[in-house]
Biopython code that builds the backbone (N, CA, C, O; Angstrom):
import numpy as np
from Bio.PDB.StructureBuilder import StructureBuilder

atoms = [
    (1, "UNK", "N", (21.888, 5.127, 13.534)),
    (1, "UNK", "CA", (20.574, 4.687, 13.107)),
    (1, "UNK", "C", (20.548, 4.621, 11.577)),
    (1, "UNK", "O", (21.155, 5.459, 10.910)),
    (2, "UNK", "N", (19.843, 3.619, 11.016)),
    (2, "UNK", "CA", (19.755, 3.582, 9.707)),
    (2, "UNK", "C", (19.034, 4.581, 8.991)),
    (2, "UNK", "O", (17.931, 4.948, 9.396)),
    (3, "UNK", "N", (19.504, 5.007, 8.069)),
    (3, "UNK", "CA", (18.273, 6.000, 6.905)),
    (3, "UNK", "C", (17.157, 5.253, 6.474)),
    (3, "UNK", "O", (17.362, 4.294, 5.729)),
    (4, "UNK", "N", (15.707, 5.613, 6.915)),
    (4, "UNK", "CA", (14.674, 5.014, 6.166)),
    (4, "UNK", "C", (15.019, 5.193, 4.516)),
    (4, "UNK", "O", (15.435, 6.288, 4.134)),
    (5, "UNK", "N", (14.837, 4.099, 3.560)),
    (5, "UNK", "CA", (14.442, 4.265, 2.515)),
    (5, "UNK", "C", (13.069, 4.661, 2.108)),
    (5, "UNK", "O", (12.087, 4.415, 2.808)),
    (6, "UNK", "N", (13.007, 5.332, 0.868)),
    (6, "UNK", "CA", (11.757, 5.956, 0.475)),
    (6, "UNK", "C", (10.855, 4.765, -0.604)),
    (6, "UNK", "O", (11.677, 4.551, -1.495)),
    (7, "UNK", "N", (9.762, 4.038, -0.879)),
    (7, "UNK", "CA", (9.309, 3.579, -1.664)),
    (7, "UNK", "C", (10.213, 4.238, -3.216)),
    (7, "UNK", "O", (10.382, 5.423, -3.506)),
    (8, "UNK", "N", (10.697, 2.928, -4.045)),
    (8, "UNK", "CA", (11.232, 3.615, -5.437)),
    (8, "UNK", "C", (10.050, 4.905, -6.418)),
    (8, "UNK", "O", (8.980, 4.395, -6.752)),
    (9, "UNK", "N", (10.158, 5.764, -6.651)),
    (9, "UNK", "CA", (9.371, 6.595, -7.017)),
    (9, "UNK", "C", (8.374, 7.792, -6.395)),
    (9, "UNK", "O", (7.595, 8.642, -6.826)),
    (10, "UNK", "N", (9.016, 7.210, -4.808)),
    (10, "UNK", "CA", (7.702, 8.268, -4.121)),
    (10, "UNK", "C", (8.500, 9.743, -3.389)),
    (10, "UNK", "O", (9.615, 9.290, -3.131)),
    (11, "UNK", "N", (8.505, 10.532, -3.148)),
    (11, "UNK", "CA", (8.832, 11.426, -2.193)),
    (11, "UNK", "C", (8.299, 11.580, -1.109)),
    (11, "UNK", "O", (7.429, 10.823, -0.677)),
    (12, "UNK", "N", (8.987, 13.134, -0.181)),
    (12, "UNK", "CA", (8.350, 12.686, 1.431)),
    (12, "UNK", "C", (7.122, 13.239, 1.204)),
    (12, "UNK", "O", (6.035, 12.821, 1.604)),
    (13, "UNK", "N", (7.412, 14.440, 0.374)),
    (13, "UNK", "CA", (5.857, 15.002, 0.197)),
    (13, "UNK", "C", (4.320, 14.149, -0.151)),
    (13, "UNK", "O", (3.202, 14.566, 0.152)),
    (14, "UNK", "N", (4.637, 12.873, -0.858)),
    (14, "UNK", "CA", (3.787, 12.177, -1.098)),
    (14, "UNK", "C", (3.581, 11.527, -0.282)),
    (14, "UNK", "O", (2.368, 11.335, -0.191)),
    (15, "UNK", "N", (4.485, 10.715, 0.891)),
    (15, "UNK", "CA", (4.350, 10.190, 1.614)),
    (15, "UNK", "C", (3.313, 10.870, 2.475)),
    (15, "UNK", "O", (2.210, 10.404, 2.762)),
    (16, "UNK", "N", (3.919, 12.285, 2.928)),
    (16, "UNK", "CA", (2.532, 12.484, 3.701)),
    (16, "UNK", "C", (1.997, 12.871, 3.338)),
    (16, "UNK", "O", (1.634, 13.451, 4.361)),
    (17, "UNK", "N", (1.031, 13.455, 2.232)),
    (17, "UNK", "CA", (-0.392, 13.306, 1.938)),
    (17, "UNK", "C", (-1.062, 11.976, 1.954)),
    (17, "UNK", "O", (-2.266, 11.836, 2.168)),
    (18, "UNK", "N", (-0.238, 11.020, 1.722)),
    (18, "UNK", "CA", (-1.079, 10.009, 2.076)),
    (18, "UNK", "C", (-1.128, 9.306, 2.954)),
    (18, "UNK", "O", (-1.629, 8.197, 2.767)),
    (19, "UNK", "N", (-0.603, 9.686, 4.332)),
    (19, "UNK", "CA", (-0.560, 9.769, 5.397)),
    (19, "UNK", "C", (-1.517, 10.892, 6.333)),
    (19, "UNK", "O", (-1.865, 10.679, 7.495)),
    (20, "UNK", "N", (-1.861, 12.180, 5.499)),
    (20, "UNK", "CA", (-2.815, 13.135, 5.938)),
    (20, "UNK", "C", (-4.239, 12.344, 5.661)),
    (20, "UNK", "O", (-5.133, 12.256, 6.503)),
    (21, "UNK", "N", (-4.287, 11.837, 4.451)),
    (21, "UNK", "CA", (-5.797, 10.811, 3.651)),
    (21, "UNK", "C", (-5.675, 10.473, 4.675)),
    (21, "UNK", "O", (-6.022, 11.213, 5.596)),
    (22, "UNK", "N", (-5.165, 9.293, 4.901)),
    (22, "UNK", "CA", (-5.832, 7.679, 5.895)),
    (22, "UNK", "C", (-5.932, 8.626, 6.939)),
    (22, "UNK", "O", (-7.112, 8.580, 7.288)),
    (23, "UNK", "N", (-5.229, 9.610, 7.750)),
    (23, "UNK", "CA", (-5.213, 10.015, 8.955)),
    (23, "UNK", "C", (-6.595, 10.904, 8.966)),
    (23, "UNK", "O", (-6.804, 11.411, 10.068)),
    (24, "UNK", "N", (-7.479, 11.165, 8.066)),
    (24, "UNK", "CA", (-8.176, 12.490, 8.048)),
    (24, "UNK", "C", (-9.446, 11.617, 7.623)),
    (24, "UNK", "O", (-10.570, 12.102, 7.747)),
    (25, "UNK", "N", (-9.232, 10.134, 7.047)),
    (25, "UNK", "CA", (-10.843, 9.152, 6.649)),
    (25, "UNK", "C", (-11.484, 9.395, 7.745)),
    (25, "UNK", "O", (-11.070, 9.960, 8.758)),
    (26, "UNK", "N", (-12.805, 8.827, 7.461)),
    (26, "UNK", "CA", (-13.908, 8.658, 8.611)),
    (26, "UNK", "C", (-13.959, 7.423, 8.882)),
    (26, "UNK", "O", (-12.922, 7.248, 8.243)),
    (27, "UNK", "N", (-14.299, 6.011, 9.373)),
    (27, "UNK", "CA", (-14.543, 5.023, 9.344)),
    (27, "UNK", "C", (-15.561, 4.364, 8.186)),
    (27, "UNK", "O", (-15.412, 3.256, 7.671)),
    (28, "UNK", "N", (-16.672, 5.355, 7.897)),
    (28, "UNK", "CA", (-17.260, 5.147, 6.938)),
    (28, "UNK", "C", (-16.519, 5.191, 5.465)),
    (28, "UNK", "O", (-16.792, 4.556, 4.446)),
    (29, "UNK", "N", (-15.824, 5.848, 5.631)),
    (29, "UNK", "CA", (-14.822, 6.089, 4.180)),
    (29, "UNK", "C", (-14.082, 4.887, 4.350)),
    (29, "UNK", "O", (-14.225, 4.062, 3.447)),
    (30, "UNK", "N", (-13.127, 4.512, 5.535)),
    (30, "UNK", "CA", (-12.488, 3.725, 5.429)),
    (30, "UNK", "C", (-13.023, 2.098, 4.672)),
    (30, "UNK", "O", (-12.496, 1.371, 3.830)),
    (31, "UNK", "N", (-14.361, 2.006, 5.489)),
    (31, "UNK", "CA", (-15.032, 0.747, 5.004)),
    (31, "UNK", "C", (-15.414, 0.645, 3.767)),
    (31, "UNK", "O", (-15.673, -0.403, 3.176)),
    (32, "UNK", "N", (-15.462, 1.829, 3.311)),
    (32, "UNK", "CA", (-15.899, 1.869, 1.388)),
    (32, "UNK", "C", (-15.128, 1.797, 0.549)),
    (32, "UNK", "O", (-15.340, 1.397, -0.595)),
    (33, "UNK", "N", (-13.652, 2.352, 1.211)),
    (33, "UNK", "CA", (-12.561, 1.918, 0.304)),
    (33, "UNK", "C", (-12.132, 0.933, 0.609)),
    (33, "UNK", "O", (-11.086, 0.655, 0.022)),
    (34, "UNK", "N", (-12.679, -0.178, 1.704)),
    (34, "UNK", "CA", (-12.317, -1.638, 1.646)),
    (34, "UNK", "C", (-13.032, -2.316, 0.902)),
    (34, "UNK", "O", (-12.550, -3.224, 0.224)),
    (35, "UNK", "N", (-14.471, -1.970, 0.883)),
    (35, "UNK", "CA", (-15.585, -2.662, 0.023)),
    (35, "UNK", "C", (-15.143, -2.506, -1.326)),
    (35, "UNK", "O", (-15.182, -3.509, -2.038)),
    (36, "UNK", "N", (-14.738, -1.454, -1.796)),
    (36, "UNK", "CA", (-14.402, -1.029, -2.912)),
    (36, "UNK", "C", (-13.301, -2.325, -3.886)),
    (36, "UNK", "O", (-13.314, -3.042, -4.886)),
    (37, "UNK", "N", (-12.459, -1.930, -2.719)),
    (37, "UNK", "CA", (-10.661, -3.152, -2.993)),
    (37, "UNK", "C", (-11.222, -4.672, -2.972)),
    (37, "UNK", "O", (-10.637, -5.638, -3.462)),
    (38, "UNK", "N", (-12.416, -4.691, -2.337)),
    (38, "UNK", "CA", (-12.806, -6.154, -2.846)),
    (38, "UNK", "C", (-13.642, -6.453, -3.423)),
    (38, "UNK", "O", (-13.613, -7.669, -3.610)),
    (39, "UNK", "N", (-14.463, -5.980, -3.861)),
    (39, "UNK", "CA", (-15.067, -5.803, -5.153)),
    (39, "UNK", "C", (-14.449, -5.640, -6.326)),
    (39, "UNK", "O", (-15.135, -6.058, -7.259)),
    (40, "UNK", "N", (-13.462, -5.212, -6.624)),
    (40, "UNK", "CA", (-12.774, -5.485, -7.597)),
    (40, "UNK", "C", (-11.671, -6.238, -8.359)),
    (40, "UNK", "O", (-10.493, -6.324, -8.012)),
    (41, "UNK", "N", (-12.137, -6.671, -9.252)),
    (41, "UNK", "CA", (-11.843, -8.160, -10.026)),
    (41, "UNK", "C", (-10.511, -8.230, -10.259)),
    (41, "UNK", "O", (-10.125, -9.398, -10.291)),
    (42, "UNK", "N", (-9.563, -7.330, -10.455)),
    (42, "UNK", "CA", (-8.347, -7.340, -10.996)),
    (42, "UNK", "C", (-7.686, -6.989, -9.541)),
    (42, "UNK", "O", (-6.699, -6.271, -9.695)),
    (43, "UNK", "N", (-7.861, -7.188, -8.653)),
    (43, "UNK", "CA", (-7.500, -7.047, -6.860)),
    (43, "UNK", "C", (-7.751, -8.507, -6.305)),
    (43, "UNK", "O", (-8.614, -9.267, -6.744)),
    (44, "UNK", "N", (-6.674, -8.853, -5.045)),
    (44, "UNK", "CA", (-7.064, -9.977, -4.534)),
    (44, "UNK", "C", (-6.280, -9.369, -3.329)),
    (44, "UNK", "O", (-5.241, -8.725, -3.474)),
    (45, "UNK", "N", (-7.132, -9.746, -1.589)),
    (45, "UNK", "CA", (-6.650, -9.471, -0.636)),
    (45, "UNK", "C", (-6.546, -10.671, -0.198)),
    (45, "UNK", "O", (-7.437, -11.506, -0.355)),
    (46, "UNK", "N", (-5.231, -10.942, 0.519)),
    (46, "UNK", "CA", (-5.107, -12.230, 1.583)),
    (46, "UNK", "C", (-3.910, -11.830, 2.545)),
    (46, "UNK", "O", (-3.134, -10.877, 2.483)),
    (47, "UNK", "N", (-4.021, -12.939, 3.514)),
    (47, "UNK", "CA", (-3.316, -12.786, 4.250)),
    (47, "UNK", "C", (-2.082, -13.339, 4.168)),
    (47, "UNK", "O", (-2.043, -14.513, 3.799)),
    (48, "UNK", "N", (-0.590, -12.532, 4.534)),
    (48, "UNK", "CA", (0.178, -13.560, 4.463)),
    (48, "UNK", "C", (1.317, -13.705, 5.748)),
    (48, "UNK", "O", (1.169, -13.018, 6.759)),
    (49, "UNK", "N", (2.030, -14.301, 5.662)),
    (49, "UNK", "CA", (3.207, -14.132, 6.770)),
    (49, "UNK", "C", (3.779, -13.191, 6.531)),
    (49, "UNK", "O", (3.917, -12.887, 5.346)),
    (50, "UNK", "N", (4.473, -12.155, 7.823)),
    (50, "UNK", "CA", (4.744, -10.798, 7.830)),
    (50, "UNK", "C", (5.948, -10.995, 7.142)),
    (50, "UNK", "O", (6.207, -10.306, 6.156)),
    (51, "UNK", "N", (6.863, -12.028, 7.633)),
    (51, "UNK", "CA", (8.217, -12.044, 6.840)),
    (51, "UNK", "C", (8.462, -12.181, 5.692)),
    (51, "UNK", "O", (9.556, -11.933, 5.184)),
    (52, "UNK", "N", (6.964, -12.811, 4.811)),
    (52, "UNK", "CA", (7.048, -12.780, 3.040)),
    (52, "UNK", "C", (7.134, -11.324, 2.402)),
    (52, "UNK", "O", (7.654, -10.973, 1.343)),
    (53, "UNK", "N", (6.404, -10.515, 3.461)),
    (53, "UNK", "CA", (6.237, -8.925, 2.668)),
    (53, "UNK", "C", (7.543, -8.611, 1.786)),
    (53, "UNK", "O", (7.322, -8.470, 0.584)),
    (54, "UNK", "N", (8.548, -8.513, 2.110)),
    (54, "UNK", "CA", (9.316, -7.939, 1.103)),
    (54, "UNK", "C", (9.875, -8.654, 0.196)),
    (54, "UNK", "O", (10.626, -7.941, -0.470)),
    (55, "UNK", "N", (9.867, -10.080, -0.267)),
    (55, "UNK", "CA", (9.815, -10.814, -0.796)),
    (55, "UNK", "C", (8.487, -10.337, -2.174)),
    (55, "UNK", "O", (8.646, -10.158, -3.381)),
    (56, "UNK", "N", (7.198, -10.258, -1.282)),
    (56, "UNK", "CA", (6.324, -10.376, -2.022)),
    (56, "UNK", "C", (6.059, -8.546, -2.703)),
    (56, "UNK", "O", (5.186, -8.226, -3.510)),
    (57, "UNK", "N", (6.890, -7.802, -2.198)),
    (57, "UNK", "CA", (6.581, -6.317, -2.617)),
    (57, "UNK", "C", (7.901, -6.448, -3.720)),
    (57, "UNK", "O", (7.665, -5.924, -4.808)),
    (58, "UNK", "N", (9.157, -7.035, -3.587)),
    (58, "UNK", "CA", (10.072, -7.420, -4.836)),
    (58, "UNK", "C", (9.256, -8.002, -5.559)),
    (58, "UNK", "O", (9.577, -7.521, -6.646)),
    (59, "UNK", "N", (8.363, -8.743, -5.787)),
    (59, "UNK", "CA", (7.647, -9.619, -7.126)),
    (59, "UNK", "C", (7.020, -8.756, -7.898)),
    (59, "UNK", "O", (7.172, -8.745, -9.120)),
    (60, "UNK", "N", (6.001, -7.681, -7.052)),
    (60, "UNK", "CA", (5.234, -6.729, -7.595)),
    (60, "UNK", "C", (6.166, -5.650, -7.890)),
    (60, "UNK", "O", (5.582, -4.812, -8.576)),
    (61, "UNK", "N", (7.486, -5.293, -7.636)),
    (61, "UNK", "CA", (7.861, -4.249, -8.149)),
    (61, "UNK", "C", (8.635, -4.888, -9.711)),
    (61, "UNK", "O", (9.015, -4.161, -10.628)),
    (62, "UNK", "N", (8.704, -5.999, -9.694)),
    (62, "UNK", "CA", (9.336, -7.069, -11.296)),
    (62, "UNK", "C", (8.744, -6.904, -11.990)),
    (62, "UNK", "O", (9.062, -6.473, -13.099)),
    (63, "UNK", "N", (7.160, -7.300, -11.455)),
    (63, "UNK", "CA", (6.067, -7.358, -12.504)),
    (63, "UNK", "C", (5.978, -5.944, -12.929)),
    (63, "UNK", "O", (6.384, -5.848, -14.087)),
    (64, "UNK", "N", (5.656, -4.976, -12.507)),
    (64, "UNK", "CA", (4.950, -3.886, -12.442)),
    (64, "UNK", "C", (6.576, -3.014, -13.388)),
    (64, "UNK", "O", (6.259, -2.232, -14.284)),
    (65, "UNK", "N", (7.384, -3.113, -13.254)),
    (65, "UNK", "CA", (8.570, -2.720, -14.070)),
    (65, "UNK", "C", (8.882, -3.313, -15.046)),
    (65, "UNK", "O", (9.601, -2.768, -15.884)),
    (66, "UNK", "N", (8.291, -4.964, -15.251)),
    (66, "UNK", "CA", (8.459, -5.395, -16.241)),
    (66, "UNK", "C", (7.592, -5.221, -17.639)),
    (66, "UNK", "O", (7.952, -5.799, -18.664)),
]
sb = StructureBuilder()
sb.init_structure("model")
sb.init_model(0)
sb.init_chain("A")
sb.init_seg("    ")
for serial, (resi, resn, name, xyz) in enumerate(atoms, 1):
    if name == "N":
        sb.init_residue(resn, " ", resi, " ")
    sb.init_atom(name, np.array(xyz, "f"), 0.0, 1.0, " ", f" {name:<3s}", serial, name[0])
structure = sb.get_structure()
């Protein structure tokens, strides 16, 4: 079986706390931190084809390192 890789920069410990968050929201929380993510101007949500994701998570890790 393959070794999961870890996001560059994250550990497991981080992983699950933020895996305890989402698992521990209320629905009401959940919807406020969606309202939230779109309400804000420097954020854009869309949809895309599943197979662009890592394509499109390499662009943001260029930018974001660059």
């Amino acid at each position: 079986m393959k070794k999961q890789r870890l996001p560059h920069g994250w550990t497991n410990k981080q992983i699950q706390e933020l895996a305890d968050y989402h698992d521990n929201q209320t629905e009401e929380e959940q919807a406020a931190e969606i309202d939230a993510a779109v309400a804000d101007k420097g954020q854009t949500l869309m949809s895309v084809p599943t197979e662009l994701i890592p394509e499109i998570l390499q662009l943001i890790e260029r930018k974001q390192t660059a």
